[in-house]
C-alpha positions as CSV (number, residue, x, y, z in Angstrom):
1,X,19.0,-20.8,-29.0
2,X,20.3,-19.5,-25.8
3,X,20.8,-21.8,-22.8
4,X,18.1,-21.1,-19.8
5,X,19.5,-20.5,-16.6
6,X,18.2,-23.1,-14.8
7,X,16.5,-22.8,-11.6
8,X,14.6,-24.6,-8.4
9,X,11.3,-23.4,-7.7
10,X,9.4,-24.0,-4.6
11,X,5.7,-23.5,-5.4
12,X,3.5,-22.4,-2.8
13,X,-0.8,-22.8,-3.1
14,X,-3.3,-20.5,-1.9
15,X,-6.0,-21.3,0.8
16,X,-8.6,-24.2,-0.1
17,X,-6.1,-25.6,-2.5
18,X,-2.8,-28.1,-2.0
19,X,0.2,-28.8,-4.3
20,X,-1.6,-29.9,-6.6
21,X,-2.8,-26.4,-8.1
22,X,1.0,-26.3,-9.5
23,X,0.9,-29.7,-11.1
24,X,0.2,-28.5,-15.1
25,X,2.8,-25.0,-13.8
26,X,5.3,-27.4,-12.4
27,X,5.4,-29.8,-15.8
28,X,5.8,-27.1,-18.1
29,X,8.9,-25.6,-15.3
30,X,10.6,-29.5,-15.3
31,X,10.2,-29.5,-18.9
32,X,12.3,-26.8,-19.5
33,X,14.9,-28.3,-16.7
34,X,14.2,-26.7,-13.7
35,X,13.8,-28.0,-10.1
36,X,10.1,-27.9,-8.9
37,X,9.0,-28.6,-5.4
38,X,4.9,-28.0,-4.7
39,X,4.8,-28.7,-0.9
40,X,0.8,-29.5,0.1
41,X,0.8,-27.4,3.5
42,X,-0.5,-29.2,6.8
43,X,-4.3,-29.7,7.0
44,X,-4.9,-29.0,3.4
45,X,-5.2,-30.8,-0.4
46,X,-4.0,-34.3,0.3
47,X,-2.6,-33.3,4.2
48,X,-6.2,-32.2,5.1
49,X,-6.0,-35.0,7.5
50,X,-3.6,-33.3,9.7
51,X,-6.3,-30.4,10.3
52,X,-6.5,-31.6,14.0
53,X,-2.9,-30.6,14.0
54,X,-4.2,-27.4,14.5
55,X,-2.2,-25.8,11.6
56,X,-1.4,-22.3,11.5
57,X,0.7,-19.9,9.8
58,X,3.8,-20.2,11.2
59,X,3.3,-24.6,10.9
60,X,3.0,-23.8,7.1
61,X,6.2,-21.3,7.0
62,X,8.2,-24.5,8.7
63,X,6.4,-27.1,6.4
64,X,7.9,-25.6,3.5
65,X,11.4,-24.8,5.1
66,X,11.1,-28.2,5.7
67,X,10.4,-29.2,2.2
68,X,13.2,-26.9,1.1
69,X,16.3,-28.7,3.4
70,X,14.8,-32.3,2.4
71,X,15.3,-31.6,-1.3
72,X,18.7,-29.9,-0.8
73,X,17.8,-26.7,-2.8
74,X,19.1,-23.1,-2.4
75,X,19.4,-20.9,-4.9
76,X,15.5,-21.1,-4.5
77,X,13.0,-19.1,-6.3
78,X,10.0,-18.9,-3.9
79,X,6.5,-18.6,-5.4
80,X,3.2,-17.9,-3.4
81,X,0.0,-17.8,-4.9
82,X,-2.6,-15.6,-2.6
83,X,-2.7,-17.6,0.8
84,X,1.0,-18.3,-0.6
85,X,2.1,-15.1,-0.2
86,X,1.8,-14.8,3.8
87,X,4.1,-18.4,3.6
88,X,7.0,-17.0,1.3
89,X,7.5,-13.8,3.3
90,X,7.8,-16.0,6.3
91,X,10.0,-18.5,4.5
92,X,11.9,-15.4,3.3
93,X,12.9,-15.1,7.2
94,X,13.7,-18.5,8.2
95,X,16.5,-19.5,5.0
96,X,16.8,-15.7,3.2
97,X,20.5,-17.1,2.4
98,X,19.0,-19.8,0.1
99,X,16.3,-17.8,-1.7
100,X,17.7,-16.1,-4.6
101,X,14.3,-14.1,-5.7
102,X,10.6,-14.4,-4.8
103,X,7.1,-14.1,-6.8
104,X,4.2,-12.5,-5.3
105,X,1.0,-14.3,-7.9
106,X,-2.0,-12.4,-7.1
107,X,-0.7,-13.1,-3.4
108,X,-0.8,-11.3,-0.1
109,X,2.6,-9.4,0.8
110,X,2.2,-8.8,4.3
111,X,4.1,-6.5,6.3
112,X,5.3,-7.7,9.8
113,X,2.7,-7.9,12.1
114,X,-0.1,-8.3,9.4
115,X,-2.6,-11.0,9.4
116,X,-4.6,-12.2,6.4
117,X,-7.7,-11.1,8.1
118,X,-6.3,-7.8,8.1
119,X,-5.3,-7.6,4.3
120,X,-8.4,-8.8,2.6
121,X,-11.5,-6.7,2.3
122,X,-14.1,-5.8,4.8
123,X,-16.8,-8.2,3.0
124,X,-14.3,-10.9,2.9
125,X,-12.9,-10.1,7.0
126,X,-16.6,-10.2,7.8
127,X,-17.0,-13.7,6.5
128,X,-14.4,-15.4,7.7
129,X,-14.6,-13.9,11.5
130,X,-18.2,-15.4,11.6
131,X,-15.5,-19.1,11.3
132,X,-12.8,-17.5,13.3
133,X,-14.9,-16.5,16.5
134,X,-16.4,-20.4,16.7
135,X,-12.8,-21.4,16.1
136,X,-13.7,-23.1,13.0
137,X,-11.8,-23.9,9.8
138,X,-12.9,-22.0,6.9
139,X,-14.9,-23.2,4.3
140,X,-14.0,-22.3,0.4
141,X,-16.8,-20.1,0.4
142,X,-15.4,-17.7,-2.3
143,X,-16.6,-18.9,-5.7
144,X,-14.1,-19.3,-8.3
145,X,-15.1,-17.1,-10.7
146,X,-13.9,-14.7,-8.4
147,X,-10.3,-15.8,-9.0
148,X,-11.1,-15.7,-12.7
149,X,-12.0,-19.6,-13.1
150,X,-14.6,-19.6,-15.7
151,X,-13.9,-22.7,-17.2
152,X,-16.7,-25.4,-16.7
153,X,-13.9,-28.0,-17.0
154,X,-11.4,-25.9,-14.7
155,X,-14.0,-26.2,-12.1
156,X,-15.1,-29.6,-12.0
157,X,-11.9,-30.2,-11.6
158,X,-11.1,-27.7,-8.5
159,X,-13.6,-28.1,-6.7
160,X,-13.9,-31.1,-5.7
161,X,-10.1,-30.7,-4.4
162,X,-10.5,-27.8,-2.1
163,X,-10.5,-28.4,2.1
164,X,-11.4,-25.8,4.6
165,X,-8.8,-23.9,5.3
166,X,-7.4,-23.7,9.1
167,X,-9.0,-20.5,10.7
168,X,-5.5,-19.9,12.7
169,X,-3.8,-19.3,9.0
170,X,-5.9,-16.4,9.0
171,X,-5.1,-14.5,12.5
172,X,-1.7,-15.3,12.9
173,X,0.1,-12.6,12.3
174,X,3.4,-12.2,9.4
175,X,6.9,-12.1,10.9
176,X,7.9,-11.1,7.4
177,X,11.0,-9.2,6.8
178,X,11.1,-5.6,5.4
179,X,12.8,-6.3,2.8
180,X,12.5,-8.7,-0.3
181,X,14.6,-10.2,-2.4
């Protein structure tokens, strides 16, 4: 059997959710010897107590920079799930040195400048600026089936779990680089 190159990942959640989406990915990665970090990003999952923190996009970028230097890794491959997209591209700009390669899962891939309220749908923008104009955090008012959760089980489980997410995540705009890894 050949040896497996073996590798630290730095999982990153989507909006509504915290590390602990990853924990069943992350197992499966550690099993096979890897490095896994799932940093819960500042006023969400199990940190939505810091929401008066006023998080925001560029607060998340630095929460899992800071993840990164307290566990020593380089050689890092980055992945961002949706929300976790606009955090690895900024990530990307703060350590590039230490990332070795990055996965976009069903994520945003901003270009510079680009918010998430600019890179989801009209329907979706519409939504979420009703939150954004009051300066409120965002409620996880997208049903999960939308993200393919049809499991009765899956859900019970999720949805107790999800927080609102920050409005500012949502307007603050990329500083991703051009080019990726």
């Amino acid at each position: 059997m050949k040896k497996l190159n073996v590798r630290n990942y730095v999982l990153v959640h989507g909006a509504w959710h915290g590390g602990w989406v990853w924990r069943q990915v992350a197992d499966v990665l550690r099993a096979m010897g890897h490095t896994v970090t799932t940093p819960t990003l500042t006023g969400l999952g199990e940190r939505k107590h810091l929401a008066s923190q006023r998080p925001d996009l560029l607060m998340h970028v630095e929460d899992v920079v800071a993840n990164i230097h307290l566990e020593g890794l380089s050689n890092i491959v980055l992945v961002g799930w949706s929300y976790g997209g606009m955090v690895i591209s900024g990530v990307l700009e703060k350590i590039q040195e230490d990332v070795a390669s990055m996965i976009y899962l069903d994520a945003f891939m901003p270009e510079k400048g680009q918010a998430v309220i600019d890179c989801v749908e009209p329907a979706a923008a519409g939504a979420f600026q009703g939150f954004i104009d009051q300066e409120k955090d965002i409620p996880p008012i997208i049903p999960l089936e939308v993200f393919g959760v049809d499991d009765p089980a899956v859900r019970e489980f999720v949805n107790p779990r999800l927080v609102p997410q920050p409005f500012r995540t949502f307007v603050q705009p990329s500083t991703a680089l051009a080019e990726r890894p």
